[in-house]
C-alpha positions as a Markdown table, in Angstrom:
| # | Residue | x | y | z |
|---|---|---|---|---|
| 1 | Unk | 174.9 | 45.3 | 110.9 |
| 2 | Unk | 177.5 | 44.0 | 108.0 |
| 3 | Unk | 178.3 | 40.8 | 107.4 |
| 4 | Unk | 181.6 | 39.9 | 105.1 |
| 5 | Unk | 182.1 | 36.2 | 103.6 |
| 6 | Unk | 185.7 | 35.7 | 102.7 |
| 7 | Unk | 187.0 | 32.8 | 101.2 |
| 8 | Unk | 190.2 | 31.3 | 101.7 |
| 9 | Unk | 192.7 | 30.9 | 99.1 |
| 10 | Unk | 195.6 | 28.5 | 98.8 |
| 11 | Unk | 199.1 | 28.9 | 97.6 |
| 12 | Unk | 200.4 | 25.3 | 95.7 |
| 13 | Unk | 204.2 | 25.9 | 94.9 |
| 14 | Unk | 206.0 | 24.2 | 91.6 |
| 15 | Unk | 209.5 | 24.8 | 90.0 |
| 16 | Unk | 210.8 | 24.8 | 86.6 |
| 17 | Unk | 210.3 | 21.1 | 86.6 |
| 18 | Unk | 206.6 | 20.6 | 87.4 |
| 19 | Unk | 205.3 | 24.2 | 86.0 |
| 20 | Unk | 204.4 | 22.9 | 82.6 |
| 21 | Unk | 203.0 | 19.9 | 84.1 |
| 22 | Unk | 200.7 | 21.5 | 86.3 |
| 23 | Unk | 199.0 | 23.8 | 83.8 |
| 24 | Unk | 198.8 | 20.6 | 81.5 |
| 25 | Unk | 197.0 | 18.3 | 83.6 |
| 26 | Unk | 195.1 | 21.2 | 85.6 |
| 27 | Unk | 196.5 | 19.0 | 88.8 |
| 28 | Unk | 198.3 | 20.9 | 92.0 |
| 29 | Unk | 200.0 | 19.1 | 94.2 |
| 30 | Unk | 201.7 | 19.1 | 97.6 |
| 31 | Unk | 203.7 | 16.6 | 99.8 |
| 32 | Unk | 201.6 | 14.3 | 102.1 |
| 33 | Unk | 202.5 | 16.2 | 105.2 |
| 34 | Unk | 200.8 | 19.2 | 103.9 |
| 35 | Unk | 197.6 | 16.8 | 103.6 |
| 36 | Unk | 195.5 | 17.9 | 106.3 |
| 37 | Unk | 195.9 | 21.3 | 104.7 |
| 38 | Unk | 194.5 | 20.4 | 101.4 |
| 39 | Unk | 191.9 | 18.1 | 101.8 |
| 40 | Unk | 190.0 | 21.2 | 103.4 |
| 41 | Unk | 190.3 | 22.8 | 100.3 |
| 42 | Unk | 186.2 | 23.1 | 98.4 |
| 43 | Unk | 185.2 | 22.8 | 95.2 |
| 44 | Unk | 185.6 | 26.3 | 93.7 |
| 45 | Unk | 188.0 | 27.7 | 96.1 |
| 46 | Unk | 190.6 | 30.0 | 94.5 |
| 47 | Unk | 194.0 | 28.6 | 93.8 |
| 48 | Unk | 197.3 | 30.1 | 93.2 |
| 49 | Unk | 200.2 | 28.6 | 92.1 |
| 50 | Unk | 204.0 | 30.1 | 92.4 |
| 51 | Unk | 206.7 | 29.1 | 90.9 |
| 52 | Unk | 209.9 | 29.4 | 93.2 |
| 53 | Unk | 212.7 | 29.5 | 90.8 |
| 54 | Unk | 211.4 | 32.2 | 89.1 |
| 55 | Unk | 208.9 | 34.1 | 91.7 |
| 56 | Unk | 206.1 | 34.2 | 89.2 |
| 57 | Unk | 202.8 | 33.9 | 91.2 |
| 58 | Unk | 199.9 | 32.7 | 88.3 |
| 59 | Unk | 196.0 | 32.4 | 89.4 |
| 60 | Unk | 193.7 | 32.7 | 90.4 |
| 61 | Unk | 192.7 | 28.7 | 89.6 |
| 62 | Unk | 189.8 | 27.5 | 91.0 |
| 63 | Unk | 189.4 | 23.9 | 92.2 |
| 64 | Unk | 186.9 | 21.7 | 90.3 |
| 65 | Unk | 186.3 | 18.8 | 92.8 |
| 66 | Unk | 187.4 | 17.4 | 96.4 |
| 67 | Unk | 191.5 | 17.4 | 96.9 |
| 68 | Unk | 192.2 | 13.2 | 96.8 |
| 69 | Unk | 195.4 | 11.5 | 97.7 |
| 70 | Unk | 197.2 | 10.9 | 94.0 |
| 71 | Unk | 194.3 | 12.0 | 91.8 |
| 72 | Unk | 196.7 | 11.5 | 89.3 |
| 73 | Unk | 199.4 | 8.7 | 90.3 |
| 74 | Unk | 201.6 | 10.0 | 87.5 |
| 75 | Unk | 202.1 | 13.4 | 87.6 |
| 76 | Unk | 205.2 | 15.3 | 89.0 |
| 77 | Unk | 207.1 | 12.2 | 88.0 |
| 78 | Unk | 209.8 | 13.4 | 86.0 |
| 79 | Unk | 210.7 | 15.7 | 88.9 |
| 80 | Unk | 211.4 | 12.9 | 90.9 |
| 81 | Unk | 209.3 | 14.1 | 93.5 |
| 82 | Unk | 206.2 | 12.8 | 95.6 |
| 83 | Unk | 203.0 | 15.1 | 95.7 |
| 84 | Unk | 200.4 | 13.1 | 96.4 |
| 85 | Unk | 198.1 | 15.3 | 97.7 |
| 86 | Unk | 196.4 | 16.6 | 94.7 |
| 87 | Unk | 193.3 | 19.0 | 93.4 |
| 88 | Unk | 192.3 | 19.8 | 90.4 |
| 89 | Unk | 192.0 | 23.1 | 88.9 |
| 90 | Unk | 190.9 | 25.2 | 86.1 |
């Protein structure tokens, strides 16, 4: 008998705006509605982010703690935009 372990990955999406952000604060973020999605996300889980202006898919990331509602209050700011739930990644 084989057994198989797979591990789920998840897709974050940025734009031109928040790109450079991400990578600098190693945070990924999604609207709140997209919440019950992301807190299931583990510690280690690979990551993937893509950005949709320019179809560039980057990763894999892996997430280095539990996903938390605005783990950083400040990012995505200047894109005038609300992600608050957030993971962080390396």
């Amino acid at each position: 008998m084989s057994c198989f372990h797979f591990q789920v990955s998840y897709i974050f999406y940025c734009n031109d705006k928040t790109e450079q952000e991400s990578f600098q604060k190693g945070v990924f973020g999604n609207v709140y509605k997209h919440w019950n999605t992301v807190k299931k996300i583990k510690p280690g889980s690979p990551i993937f982010l893509i950005n949709l202006n320019t179809g560039t898919l980057f990763g894999p990331f892996r997430s280095t703690g539990n996903p938390q509602l605005y783990l950083d209050p400040y990012v995505f700011m200047e894109s005038g935009r609300n992600y608050p739930a957030q993971v962080q990644v390396s």
